[in-house]
Legacy VTK file of the C-alpha trace (Angstrom):
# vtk DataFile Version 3.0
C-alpha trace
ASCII
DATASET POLYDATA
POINTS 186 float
55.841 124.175 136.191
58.033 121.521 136.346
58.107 118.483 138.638
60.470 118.497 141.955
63.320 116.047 141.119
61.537 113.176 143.053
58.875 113.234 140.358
60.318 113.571 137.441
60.113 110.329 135.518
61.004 111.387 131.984
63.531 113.014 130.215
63.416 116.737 129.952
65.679 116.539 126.637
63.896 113.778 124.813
60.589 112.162 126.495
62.033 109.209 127.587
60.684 107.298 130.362
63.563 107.584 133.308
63.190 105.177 136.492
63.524 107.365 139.808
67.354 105.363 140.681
68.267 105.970 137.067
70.515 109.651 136.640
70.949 109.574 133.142
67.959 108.889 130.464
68.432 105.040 128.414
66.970 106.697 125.112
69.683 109.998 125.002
72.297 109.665 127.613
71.180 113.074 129.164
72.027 113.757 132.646
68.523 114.178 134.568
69.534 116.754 136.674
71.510 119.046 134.658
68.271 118.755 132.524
66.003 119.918 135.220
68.521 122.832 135.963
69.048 123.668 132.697
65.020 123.355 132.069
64.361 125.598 135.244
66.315 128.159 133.791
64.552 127.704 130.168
61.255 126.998 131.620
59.813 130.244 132.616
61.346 132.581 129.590
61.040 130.843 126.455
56.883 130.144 127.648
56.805 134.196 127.811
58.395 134.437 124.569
55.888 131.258 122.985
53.593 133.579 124.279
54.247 136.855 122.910
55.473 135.060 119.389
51.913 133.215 119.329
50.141 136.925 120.192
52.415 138.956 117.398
51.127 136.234 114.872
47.530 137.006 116.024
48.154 140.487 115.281
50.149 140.001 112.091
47.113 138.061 110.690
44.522 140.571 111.867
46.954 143.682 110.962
46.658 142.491 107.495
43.045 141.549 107.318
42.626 145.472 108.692
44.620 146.661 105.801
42.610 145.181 102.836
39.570 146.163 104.329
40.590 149.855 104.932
42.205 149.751 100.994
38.483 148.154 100.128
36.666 150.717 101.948
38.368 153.614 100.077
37.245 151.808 96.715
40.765 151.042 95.805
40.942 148.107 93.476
43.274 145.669 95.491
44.730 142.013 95.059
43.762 140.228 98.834
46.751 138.001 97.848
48.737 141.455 97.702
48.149 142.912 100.423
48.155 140.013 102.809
50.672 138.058 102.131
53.504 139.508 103.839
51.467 139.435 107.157
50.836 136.155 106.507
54.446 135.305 106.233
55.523 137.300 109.004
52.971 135.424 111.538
53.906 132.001 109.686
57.662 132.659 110.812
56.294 134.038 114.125
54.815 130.814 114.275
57.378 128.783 113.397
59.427 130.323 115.772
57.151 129.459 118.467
57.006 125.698 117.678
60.904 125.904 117.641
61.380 128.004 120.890
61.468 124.893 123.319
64.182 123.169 121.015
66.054 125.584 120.460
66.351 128.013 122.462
68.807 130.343 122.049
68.780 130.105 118.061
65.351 131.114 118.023
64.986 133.475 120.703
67.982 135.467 118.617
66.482 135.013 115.188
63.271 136.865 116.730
65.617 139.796 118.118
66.833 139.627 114.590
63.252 139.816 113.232
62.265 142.487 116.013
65.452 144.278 115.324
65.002 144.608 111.656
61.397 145.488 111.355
61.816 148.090 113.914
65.015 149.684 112.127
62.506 149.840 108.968
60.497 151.854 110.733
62.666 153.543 112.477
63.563 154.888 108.217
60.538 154.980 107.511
59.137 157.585 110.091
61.030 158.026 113.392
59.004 160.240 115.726
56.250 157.975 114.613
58.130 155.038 115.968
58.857 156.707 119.532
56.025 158.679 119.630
54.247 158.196 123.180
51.469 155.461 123.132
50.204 151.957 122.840
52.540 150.765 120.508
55.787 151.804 121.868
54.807 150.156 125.286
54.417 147.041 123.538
57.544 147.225 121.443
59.209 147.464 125.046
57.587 144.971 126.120
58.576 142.701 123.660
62.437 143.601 123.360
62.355 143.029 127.552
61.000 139.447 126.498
62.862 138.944 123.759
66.045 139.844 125.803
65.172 137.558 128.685
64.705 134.878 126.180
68.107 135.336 124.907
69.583 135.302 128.491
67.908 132.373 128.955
68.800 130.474 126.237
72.751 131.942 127.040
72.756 130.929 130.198
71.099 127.561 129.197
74.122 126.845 127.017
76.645 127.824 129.556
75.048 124.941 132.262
75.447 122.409 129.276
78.321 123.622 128.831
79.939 123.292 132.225
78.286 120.388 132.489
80.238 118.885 129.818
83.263 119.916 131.498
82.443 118.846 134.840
81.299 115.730 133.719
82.738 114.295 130.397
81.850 110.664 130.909
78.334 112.589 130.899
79.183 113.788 127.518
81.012 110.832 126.109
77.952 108.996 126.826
75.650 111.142 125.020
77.677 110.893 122.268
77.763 107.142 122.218
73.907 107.009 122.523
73.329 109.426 119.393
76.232 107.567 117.379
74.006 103.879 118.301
71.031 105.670 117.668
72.465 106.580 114.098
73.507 103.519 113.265
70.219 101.891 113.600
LINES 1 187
186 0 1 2 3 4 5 6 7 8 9 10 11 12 13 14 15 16 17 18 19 20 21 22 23 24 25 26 27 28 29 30 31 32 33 34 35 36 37 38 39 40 41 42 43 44 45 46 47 48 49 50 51 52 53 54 55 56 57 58 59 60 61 62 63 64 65 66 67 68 69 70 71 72 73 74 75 76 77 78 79 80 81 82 83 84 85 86 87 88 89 90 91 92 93 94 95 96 97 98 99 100 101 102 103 104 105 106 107 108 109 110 111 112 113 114 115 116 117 118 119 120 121 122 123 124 125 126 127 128 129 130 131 132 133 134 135 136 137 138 139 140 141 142 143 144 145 146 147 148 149 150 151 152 153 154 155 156 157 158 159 160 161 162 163 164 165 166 167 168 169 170 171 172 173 174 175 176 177 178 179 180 181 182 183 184 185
């Protein structure tokens, strides 16, 4: 939840402590409340999608663990590497995607549609009444593309505010831009 306006005392972009008569943050040049608009509109999605990327990496590392012992069980001769390695990977860039969210938004909230979107069209080859057969899974796959798409309208929408911003207000933006070039310099 974030702070009412009268609160806030740092900046939502980078950290930065903001006195109450200050508008726009010393450290970035951000505009403190286009960034409270822009974070109430961010806020609420992209902690669903954390969320739901954190719990798919959960399952990605147990889904794999489940696999070698079932190939174990059956007295096959299997590599652990092998076998889970690719869940591994998948929950690391689950993960990563997680720790990213809150940065950037809309990048990664469309990289995991992308992700979602391409493991569910293997699938979807692989064995399609298996894929949207009744049950469990398919709820959850739901689930996640209504999260994922909320995330995505989110971070759109996010992008648009800036965006208008920027046109509403380009001293705004001409300051920002002056910060990060001083910023560079140093």
């Amino acid at each position: 939840m974030l702070p009412p306006k009268e609160l806030n005392t740092t900046c939502q972009r980078c950290g930065a402590a903001v006195a109450l008569e200050q508008r726009y943050c010393a450290g970035c040049g951000a505009d403190r409340e286009l960034e409270l608009a822009v974070a109430g509109q961010l806020h609420p999605a992209m902690s669903i999608l954390q969320r739901w990327l954190g719990a798919l990496a959960v399952i990605e590392i147990v889904n794999s663990g489940m696999d070698y012992l079932y190939l174990r069980m059956w007295g096959s001769p299997v590599d652990p590497v092998a076998v889970m390695a690719p869940g591994f990977i998948q929950a690391g860039w689950l993960v990563l995607l997680c720790l990213v969210a809150r940065v950037l938004p809309l990048g990664a909230s469309l990289v995991a549609l992308g992700m979602f979107a391409a493991r569910l069209g293997a699938a979807i080859m692989a064995d399609p009444v298996d894929v949207f057969s009744p049950g469990p899974v398919l709820i959850l796959r739901i689930l996640f593309l209504i999260v994922l798409i909320g995330a995505v309208h989110a971070g759109w929408r996010a992008r648009g505010l800036r965006q208008m911003a920027g046109d509403a207000f380009p001293s705004a933006v001409a300051r920002i831009i002056r910060v990060a070039a001083a910023a560079k310099d140093r």
